[in-house]
C-alpha positions in Angstrom: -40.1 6.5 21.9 -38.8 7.3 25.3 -36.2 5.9 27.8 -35.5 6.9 31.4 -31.6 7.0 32.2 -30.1 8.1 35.7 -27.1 11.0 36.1 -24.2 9.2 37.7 -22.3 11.3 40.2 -19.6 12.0 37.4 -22.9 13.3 34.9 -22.8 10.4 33.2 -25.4 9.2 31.5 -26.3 5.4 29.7 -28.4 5.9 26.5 -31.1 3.4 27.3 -31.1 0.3 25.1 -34.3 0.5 22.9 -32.4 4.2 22.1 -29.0 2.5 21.1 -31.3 0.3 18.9 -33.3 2.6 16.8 -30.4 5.7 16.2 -27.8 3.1 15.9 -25.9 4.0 18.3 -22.7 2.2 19.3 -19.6 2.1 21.2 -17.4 4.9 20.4 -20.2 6.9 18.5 -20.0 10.8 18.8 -23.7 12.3 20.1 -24.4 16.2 19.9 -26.7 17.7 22.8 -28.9 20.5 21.4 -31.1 22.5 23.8 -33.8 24.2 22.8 -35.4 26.0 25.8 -36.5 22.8 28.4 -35.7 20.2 25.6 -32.8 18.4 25.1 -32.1 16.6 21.8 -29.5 13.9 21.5 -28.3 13.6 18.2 -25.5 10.7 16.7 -23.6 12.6 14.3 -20.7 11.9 11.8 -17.5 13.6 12.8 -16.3 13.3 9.5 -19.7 14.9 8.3 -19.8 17.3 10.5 -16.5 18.9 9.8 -17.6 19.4 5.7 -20.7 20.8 6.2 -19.1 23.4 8.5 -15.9 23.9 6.2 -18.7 24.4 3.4 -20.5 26.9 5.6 -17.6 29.0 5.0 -16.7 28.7 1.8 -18.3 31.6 0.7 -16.4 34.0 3.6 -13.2 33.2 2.9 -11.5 35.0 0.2 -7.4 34.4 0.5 -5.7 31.7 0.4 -4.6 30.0 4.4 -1.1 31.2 4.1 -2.3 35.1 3.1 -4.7 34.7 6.7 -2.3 33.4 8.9 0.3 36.4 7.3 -2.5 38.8 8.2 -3.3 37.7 11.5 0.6 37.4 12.6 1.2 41.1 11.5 -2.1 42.0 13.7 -0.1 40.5 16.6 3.2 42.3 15.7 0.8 45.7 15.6 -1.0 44.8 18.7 2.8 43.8 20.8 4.3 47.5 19.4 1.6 49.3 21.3 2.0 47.2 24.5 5.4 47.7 24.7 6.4 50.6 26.9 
């Protein structure tokens, strides 16, 4: 299936009705743009989804508990402020 949509002068663009139809897509809908080389896929996606599947992507990197990271990261900083300081 393929639809023919115009680029307002603001880059906006209407998904074409037929396309609305068969992804389901519907006021207020999220859509992801992926390029791959000269194509561009629109995709509907789930917020919601999306957000777990990434969280789970890093379940496996993350070690410490939030609090222990942000501790780390602020005494980076501290570190990092000493040796601007003249």
């Amino acid at each position: 299936m393929m639809g023919i949509a115009k680029v307002t002068r603001n880059y906006q663009v209407t998904v074409p009705q037929d396309i609305r139809n068969v992804q389901g897509i519907e006021i207020g809908d999220t859509i992801l743009f992926a390029v791959d080389g000269d194509k561009v896929d629109i995709i509907k996606i789930n917020q919601k989804d999306m957000i777990l599947k990434m969280a789970g992507s890093w379940k496996d990197k993350i070690t410490e508990e939030s609090t222990e990271y942000v501790d780390k990261i602020r005494k980076g900083w501290s570190k990092r402020t000493k040796r601007l300081e003249l």
